[in-house]
N, C-alpha and C positions, 0 to 999 in steps of 0.2 A: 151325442149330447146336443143336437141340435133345438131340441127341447129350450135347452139353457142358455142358446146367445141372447135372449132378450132382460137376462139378467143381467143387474149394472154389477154385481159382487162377481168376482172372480172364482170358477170353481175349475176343480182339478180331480181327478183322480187317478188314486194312485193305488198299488199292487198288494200284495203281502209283503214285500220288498222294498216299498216307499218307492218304486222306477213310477214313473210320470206314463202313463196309461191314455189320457187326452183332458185337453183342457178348453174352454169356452173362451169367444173373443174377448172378455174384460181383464180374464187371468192372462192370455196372452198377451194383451197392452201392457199388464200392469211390468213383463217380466222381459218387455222389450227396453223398456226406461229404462230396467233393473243392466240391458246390455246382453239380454239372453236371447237367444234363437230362440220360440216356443217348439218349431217342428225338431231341431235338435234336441232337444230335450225327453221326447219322448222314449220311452225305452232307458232311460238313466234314472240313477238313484237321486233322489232329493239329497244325502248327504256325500255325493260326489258334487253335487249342484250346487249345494252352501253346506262347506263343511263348516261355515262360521258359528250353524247350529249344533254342530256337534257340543253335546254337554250340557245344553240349552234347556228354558222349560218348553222349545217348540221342541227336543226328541222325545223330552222325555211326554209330554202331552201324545205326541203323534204313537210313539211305542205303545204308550198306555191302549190308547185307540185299537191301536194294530193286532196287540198279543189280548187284547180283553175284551174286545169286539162291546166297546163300548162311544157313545157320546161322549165328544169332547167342546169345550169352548173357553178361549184366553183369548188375550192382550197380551203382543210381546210389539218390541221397539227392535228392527230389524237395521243394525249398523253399515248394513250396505247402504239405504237409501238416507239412513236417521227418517224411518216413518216409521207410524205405530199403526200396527194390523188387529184386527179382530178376526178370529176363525175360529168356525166351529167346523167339527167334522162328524163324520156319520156313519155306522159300518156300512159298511158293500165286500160281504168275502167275496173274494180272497181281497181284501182291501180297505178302503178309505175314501170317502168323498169328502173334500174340504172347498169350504165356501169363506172367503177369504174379502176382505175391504179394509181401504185406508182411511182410518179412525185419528190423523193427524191433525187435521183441522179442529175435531173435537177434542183431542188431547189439549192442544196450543190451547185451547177458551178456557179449561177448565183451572177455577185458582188452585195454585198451587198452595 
């Protein structure tokens, strides 16, 4: 993925399994804040990582993705940081590419 460090969005990819496969240096910034090791991380499940998603429309989004080998893209508000992300993701069997950014700033502006 060296292609990809000169992206400011964070990208990941991950397995048929959601286990974290490699990620780019902005994703790994973003999940060092988060208190996460990036190199730990590889090889584990996204919902051993935050099982806070479990139930979430980030599984049920990312399953959609995974089991339909389809394009995905949401907003959700991640209560670990209280930020709000935008990600889309993309198939890559056996798996997932997701491209990920903090859309906080533009949340906070916009009237409620």
């Amino acid at each position: 993925m060296v292609i990809l460090e000169g992206i400011e969005d964070g990208v990941v990819k991950l397995d048929g399994q959601a286990k974290y496969v490699a990620m780019n240096r902005a994703a790994a910034d973003m999940f060092r804040r988060l208190g996460l090791d990036p190199q730990a991380m590889i090889g584990k499940s996204m919902w051993d990582l935050f099982p806070g998603v479990k139930g979430s429309l980030v599984e049920r989004q990312l399953r959609q993705a995974l089991e339909d080998n389809i394009p995905i893209k949401f907003e959700f508000l991640y209560p670990g940081d209280q930020h709000w992300y935008e990600t889309q993701g993309y198939p890559s069997p056996p798996g997932v590419i997701l491209v990920f950014r903090d859309i906080t700033g533009r949340k906070s502006a916009s009237p409620s």
